[in-house]
N, C-alpha and C positions, 0 to 999 in steps of 0.2 A: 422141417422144410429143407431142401436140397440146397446146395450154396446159390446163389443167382448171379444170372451172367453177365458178361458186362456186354454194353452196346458197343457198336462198332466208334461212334462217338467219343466214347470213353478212351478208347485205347488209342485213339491218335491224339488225342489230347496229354494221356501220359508217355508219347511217341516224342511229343513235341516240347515235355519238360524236361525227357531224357535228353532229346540233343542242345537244350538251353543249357543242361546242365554241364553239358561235355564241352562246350563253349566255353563253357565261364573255364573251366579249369585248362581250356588250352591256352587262353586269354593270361593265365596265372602261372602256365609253366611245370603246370604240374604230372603232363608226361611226359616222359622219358626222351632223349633224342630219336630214337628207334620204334618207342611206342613197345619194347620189348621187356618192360622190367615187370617182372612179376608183383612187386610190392606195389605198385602202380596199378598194374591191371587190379588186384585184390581190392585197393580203394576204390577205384573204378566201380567195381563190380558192387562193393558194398554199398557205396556213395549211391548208386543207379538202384539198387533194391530199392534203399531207404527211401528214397523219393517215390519211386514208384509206389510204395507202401503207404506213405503219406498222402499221395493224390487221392488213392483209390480208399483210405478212411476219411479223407475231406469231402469227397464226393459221394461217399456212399450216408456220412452225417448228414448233409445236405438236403440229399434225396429225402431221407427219414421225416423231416423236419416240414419237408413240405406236407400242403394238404393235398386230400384228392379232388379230382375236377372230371367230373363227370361228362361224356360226348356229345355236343351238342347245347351244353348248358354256356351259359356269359363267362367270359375270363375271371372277372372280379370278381364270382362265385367257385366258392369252395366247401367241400363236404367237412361237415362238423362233426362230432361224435354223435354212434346213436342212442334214440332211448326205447325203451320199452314200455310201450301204453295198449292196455289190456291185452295185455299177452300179445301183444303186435309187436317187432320190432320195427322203428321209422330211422327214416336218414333225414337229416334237415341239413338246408343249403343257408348258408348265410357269406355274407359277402366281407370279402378281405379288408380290412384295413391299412391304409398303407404304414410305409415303416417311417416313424418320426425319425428325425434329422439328429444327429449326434451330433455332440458338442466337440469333440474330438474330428475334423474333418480327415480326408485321403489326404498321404502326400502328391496327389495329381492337383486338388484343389486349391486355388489363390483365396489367400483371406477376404481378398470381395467378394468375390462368389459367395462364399460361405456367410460373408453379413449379412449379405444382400438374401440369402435364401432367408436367415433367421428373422431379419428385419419384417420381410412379405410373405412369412409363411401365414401367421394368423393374425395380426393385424389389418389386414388389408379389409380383413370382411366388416370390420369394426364399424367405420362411419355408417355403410349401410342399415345395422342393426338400431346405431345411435339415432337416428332420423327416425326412426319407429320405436323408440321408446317412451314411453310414460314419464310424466310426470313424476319424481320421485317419491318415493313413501318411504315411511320411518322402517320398512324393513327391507328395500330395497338400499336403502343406506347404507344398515346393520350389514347385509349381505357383501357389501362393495368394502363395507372398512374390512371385515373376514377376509377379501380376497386380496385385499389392499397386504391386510398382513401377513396372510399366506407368503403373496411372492416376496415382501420382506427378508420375511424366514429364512426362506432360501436364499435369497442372494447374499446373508449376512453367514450363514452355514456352510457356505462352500462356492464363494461368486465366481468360480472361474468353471463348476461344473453347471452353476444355473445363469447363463449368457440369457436364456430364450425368454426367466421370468423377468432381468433386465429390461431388454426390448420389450416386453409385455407392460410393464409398472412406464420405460419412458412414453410409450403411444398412449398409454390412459392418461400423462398428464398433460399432453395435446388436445385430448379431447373435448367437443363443443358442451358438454354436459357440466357446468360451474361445478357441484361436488363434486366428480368425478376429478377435474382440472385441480379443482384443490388440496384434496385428498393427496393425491398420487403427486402433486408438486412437494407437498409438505414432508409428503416418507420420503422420496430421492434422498432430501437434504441429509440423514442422517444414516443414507445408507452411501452416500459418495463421499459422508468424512470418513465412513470406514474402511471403502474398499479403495480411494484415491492411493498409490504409492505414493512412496517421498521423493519422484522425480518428474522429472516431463519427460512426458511420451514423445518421440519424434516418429515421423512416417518413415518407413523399411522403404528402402533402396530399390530399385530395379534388381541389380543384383540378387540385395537380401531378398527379393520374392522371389527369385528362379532356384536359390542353394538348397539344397535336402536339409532339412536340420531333422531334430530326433523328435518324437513324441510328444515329448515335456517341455521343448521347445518351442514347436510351432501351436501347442498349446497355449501358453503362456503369452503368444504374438498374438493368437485369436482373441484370444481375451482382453489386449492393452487396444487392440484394433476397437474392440468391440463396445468397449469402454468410452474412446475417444469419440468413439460416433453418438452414443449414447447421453454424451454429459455436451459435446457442442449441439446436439438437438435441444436439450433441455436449455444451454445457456442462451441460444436465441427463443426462447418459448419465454427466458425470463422479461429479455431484454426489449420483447412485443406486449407483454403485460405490463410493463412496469412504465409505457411510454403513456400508458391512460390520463386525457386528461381531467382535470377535477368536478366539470361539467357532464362527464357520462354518467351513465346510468349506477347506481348503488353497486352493484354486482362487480361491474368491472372494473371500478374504483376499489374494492376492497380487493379480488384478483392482483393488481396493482400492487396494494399493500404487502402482498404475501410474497408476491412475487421479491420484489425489492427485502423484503426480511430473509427470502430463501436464499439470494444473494449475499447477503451480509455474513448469515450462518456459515456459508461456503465458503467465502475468504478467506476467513480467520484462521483457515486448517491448511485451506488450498491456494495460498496465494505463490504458491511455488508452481504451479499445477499448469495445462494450456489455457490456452483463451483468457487466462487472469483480466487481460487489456480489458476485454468486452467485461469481464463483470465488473472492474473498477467503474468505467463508463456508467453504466447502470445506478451506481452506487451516486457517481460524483452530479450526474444530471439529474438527479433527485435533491442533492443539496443546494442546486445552483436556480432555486425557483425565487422569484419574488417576493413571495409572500410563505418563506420558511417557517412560520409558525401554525400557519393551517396545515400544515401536514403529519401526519401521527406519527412515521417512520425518520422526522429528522432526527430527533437525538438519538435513534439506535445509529442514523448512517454516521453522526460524527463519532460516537461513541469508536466505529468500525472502524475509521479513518485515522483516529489518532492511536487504537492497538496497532494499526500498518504501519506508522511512521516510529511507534515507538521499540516495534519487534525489528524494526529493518537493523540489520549491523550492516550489510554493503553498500546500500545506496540503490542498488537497483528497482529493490519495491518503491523508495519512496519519487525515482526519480519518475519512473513511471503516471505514479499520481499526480504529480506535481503537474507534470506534460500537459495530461488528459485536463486536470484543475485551470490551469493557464487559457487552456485553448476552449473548456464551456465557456469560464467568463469574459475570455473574448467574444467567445460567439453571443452572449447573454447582453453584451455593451455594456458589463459591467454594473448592471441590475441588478443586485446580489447582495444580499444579506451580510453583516460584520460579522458572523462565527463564522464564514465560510474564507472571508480570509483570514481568520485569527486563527483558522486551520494549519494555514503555513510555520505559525509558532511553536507548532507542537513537534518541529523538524528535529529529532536526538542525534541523525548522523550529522550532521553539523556543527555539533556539540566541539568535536575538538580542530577541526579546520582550519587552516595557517596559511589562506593565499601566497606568503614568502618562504613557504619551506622549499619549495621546489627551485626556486632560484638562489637561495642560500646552498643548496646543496648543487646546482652548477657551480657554482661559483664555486666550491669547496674540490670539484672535481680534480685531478692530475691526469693531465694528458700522458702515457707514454712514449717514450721517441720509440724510432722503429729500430737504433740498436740494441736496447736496452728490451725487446721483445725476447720472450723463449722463441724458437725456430721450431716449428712443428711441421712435417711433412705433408702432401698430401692428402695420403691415406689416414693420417692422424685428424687433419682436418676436417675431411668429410664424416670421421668419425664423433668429433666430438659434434659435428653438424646435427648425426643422426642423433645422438645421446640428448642435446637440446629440443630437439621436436619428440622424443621419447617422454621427457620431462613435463610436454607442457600440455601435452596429451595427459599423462599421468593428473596432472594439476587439475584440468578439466575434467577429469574422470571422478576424481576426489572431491569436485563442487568447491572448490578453494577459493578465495578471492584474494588477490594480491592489493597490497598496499597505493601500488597505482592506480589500479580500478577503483579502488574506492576513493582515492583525491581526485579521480575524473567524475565521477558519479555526483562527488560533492562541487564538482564548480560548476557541471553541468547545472545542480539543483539551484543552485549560487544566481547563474547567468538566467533561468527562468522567472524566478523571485525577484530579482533586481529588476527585472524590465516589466514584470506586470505592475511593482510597486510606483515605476517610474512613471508607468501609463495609469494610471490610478492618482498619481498627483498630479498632472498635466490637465487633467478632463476636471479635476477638486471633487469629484465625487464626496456629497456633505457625508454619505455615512459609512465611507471607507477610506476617509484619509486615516484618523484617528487610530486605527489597524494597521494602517501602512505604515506611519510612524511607531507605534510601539514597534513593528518590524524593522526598521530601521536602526531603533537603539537596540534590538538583541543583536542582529545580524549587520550592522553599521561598519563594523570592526572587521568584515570579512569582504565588505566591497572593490571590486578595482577602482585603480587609482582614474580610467578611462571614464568610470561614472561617477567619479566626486564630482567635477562641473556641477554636470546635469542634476543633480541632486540639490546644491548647495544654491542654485539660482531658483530651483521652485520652489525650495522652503522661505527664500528670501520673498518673493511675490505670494506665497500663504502669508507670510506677516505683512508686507506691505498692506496686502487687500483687509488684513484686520483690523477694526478701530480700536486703538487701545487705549482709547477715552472713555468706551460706553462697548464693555465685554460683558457675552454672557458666561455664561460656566462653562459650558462647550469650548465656546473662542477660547476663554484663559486657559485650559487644556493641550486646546489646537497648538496654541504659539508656545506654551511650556513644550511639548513633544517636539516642533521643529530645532529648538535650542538644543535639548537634549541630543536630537539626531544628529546634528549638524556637529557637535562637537564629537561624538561617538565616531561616525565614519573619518573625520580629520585624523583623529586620536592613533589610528592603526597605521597611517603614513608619516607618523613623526620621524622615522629614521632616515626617512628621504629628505635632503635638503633642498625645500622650496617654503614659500612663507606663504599662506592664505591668510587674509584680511576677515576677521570673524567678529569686526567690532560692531556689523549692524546686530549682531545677533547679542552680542551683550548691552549696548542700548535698549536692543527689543526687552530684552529682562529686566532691568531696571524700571522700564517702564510701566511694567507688567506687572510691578510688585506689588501695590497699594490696593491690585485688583482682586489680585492672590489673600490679601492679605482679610480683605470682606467678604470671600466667598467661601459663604455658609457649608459647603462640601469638601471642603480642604481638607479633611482627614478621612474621606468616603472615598473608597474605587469608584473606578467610571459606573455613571447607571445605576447605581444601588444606594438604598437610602438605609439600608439595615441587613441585617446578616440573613443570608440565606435559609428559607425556610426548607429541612433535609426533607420532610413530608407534602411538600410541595414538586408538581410536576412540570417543571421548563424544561424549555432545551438548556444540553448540559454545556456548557462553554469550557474551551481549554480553561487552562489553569496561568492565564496570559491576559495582557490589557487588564491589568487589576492595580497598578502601581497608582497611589493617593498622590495629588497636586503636592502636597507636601513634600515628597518621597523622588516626586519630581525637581523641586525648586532647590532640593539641596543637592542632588546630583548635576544639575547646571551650576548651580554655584562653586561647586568640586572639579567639576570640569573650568569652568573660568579661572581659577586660580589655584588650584593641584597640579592639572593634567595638560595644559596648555600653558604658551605664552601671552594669553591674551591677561593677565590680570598683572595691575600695578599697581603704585604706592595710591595714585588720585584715585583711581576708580575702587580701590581698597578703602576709602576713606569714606567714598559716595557710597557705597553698600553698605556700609555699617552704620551711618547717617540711617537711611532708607529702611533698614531691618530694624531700627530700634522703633522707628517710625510704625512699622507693620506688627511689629509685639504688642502693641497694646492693643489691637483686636483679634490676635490671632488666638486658637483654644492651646491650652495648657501643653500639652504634647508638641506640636508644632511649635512654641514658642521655647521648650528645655532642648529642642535640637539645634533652632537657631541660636542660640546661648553657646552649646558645645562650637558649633561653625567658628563663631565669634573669639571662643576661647586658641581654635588653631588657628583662627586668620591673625591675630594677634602675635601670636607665635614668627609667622614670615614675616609681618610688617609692624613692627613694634611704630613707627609713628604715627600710627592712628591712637595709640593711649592719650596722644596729647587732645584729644575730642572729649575727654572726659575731667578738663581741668575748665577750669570757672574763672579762672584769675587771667586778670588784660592781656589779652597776645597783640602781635603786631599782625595784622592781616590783612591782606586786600580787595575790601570789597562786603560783600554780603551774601550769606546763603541764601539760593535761588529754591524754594522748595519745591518750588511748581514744575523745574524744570527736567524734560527726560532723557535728558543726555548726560551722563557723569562726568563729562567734560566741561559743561557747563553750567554745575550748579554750585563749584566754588565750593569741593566740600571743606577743604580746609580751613575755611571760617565758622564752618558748624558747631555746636556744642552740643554735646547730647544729655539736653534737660529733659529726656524721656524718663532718666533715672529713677525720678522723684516720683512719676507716675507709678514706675514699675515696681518701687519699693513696697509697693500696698496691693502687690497681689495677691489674688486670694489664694495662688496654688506659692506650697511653700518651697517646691522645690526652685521654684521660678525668682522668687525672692533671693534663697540661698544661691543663687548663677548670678543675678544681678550684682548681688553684693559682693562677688569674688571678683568679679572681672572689675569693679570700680577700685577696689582694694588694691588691687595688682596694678592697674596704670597709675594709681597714686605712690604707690613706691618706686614704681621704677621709673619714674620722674622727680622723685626727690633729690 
């Protein structure tokens, strides 16, 4: 065949790259002043071939490639190759398919555009088809988990080249079809721990959407775009299943359940990730129901909640939770289950916390005079201006957390916790005081001095309101926990000079002691009557609110005369009366630690040994047993003829204490 000629089309079109191209290079300077340098015209001239050359094998490839189209016949018909039947040759027309959508978009195209075409290319026909489908059969199943997997595959083999089977797997888990919705919810979960990066996506700029970037670039943007649109579709699809309430139908109740496990699955990788807020929510309004034991998914979500609190080192995850936690059980009026605030116990960044370090270190600061400054110029200044926002840019870039942020992260958690624990004893809520105070005595010690008041007068009207004539086990818990709190949160403001009056609350204990002393649970954690069964399935509770009455009454008593000013010679005198009084029903264990008390309390106030002497004193008056004030029961006229009882115990170790401590006040009053 002869060479073939070009159309007149062709040749202004490479008419019209030639003068683009003579543009650009006058735009660049790159001819001559004159336009007369030969080395110049040569580029020229080679520059203008090679494009020319280029056009007309771009457009002649092109041509090739198309098919042919017969005159008269449909546009979207094109001639196929022919065949040969019975020694006939035939042409067969068959119709073009269009050309699928590249992942890789133009640089003319905005990354919506481009979501938006992948989003509504084949999805849209979806609900149509779903409204005329069948019933499911066990191989229409088989077939959906196959396709299920298929687009898996792909997105785990190369997620930034298969965007379309993404948007494909997230519209099937919108879908009205339950397996279909389940299916396709269940695989996301373990294809967005793996394609999730290790940062948050923020949205590109005006700017950044107008700049040329390269290839691999604006790759790489399609794909974080594509991504973001794709997992906040899913995290509302989570957060409208998971709001089912227990009353609907089978289906959407388990829906429900899945949804809320898909969330849980996803935090734990992705709590760095966007929307975190919305799946915490998710997470925290599932725990904050009424009746937390009918639900199948509480002990995964605490299980969830206490890995967040215990992985945080900055404070920002936990402070987050805490927020969202504070503000359901407000919205619930505090209807709420005791693990869900024994939640708050499981706080690690809090762990080393010093309300006074920040004001010890003002304090510590030196002001410079302004002679005594270096002189730095201008230009020096604005420069080292620029070198500091270089720094803190860098800082941020690096994902760093400075020391400040995290003692802001922690007062903030500080200041939530203290004011929901506050409004949780004001209302006596019966089955979340008991929580608040264990919270109290971990985190007592880190409260402001602005909320000791408010603290120290509600724990006063919880014991007032209790009878401590006729307690049950609960109540002698209740008032042991107020005691303890009460001296905990004091205990952190002893360097400040001011004196708080804490004698109702050592009254309150002495009182309290006869009741401690007959109650059958005194070596049991709260709620448990025997060791936990491991093959047994409850909800899993922190590792908090477990401290025995026991464990309790010698940490008030440590605080009464350790750790405070509240303990003297009298009321040293009256507790050791009262404890001798309590050992002879208290069990073995409980009674060898009030022994060892006994042994240091001796120690500080050696004039209690004279309680263990039998021979005529001069004293005035008579021990009042009955009475619960240690002010007023005259202990210095008591004798403690418990001895005699206690010599004939059955446990030996308790014999071997008794008879040390009687020994030792006998000589050191000889």
């Amino acid at each position: 065949m002869g060479r073939r000629k070009r159309s007149q089309s062709n040749i202004k079109d490479a008419t019209a790259k030639r003068r683009k191209y003579e543009d650009v290079l006058l735009a660049q300077g790159s001819f001559g002043a004159d336009g007369s340098s030969t080395a110049d015209k040569d580029q020229y001239e080679n520059a203008a071939r090679k494009i020319t050359q280029e056009s007309w094998d771009n457009e002649e490839q092109d041509y090739e490639k198309e098919g042919r189209r017969l005159k008269g016949s449909e546009e979207n018909l094109v001639e196929g190759l022919p065949i040969k039947v019975n020694g006939k040759i035939e042409r067969k027309m068959r119709k073009q398919e269009p050309k699928e959508i590249e992942n890789d978009t133009n640089a003319n195209d905005t990354l919506e555009e481009a979501i938006n075409r992948e989003s509504l290319s084949k999805p849209e026909q979806e609900p149509e088809s779903e409204e005329e489908e069948e019933p499911d059969t066990e191989e229409r199943i088989v077939q959906l988990k196959e396709e299920i997997a298929d687009l898996v595959e792909r997105i785990l083999e190369d997620p930034e080249e298969n965007v379309s089977a993404l948007f494909r797997l997230g519209k099937m888990a919108s879908s009205k079809n339950p397996n279909t919705c389940k299916f396709s919810m269940l695989a996301l979960v373990p294809v967005f721990r793996s394609i999730i990066p290790g940062y948050r996506i923020r949205p590109l700029t005006d700017i950044e959407k107008r700049e040329k970037v390269s290839k691999e670039v604006g790759r790489l943007r399609y794909f974080e775009q594509s991504l973001v649109t794709v997992y906040k579709n899913y995290v509302d699809l989570l957060t409208d299943l998971a709001r089912v309430p227990n009353n609907e139908s089978l289906i959407k109740v388990q829906l429900g359940a899945l949804a809320v496990h898909a969330a849980n699955e996803i935090i734990s990788n992705a709590s760095h990730f966007n929307f975190r807020e919305t799946v915490f929510t998710i997470i925290l309004r599932r725990l904050c129901k009424p009746n937390l034991k009918a639900d199948s998914m509480s002990e995964e979500c605490v299980k969830t909640v206490e890995g967040l609190f215990r992985d945080d080192e900055d404070g920002s995850i936990s402070l987050e939770v805490v927020r969202i936690l504070c503000r359901t059980i407000k919205a619930r009026k505090y209807n709420v289950e005791e693990t869900v605030v024994n939640l708050l116990l499981s706080l690690d960044v809090l762990y080393d916390y010093d309300p006074n370090t920040k004001n010890a270190e003002d304090m510590h600061t030196v002001t410079i005079k302004k002679k005594d400054r270096v002189h730095l110029s201008k230009k020096q200044r604005k420069s080292r201006k620029e070198m500091k926002q270089i720094e803190e840019e860098m800082r941020k870039a690096e994902q760093s957390v400075s020391a400040e942020e995290r003692e802001k992260n922690q007062s903030e958690i500080l200041k939530l916790v203290f004011s929901l624990y506050l409004n949780i004893l004001k209302i006596q809520s019966p089955k979340l005081v008991g929580s608040v105070l264990e919270g109290l005595v971990k985190f007592g010690n880190m409260s402001n001095f602005e909320l000791l008041g408010d603290f120290l007068e509600v724990m006063k009207e919880l014991i007032r309101d209790a009878d401590l004539d006729n307690m049950s086990s609960a109540e002698v818990r209740k008032v042991l926990l107020c005691i303890v709190s009460s001296f905990s949160i004091v205990s952190n403001h002893n360097q400040m000079k001011f004196n708080i009056d804490l004698s109702s609350f050592v009254d309150a204990l002495y009182a309290v002691l006869p009741a401690i002393s007959l109650d059958a649970n005194i070596e049991l954690s709260h709620k448990s009557m025997r060791l936990a069964d491991p093959l047994d399935s409850q909800i899993a509770k922190p590792s908090v609110n477990v401290s025995t009455k026991a464990e309790l009454l010698l940490k008030a008593l440590d605080h009464i005369f350790f750790r405070s000013k509240s303990g003297t010679r009298q009321r040293a005198a009256a507790f050791t009366k009262r404890i001798y009084m309590c050992m002879d029903h208290t069990p073995e264990k409980t009674s060898i630690a009030l022994l060892k008390f006994l042994d240091k309390l001796m120690n500080k106030y050696q004039e209690i040994g004279g309680l263990y002497s039998t021979e005529d004193r001069i004293g005035n008056g008579d021990f009042i047993m009955n009475a619960d004030n240690p002010a007023r029961c005259n202990a210095e006229s008591a004798i403690l003829w418990e001895n005699t009882l206690l010599v004939a115990h059955y446990c030996p170790e308790v014999v071997k204490g008794i008879r040390f401590l009687a020994s030792r006040c006998k000589e050191s009053f000889k």
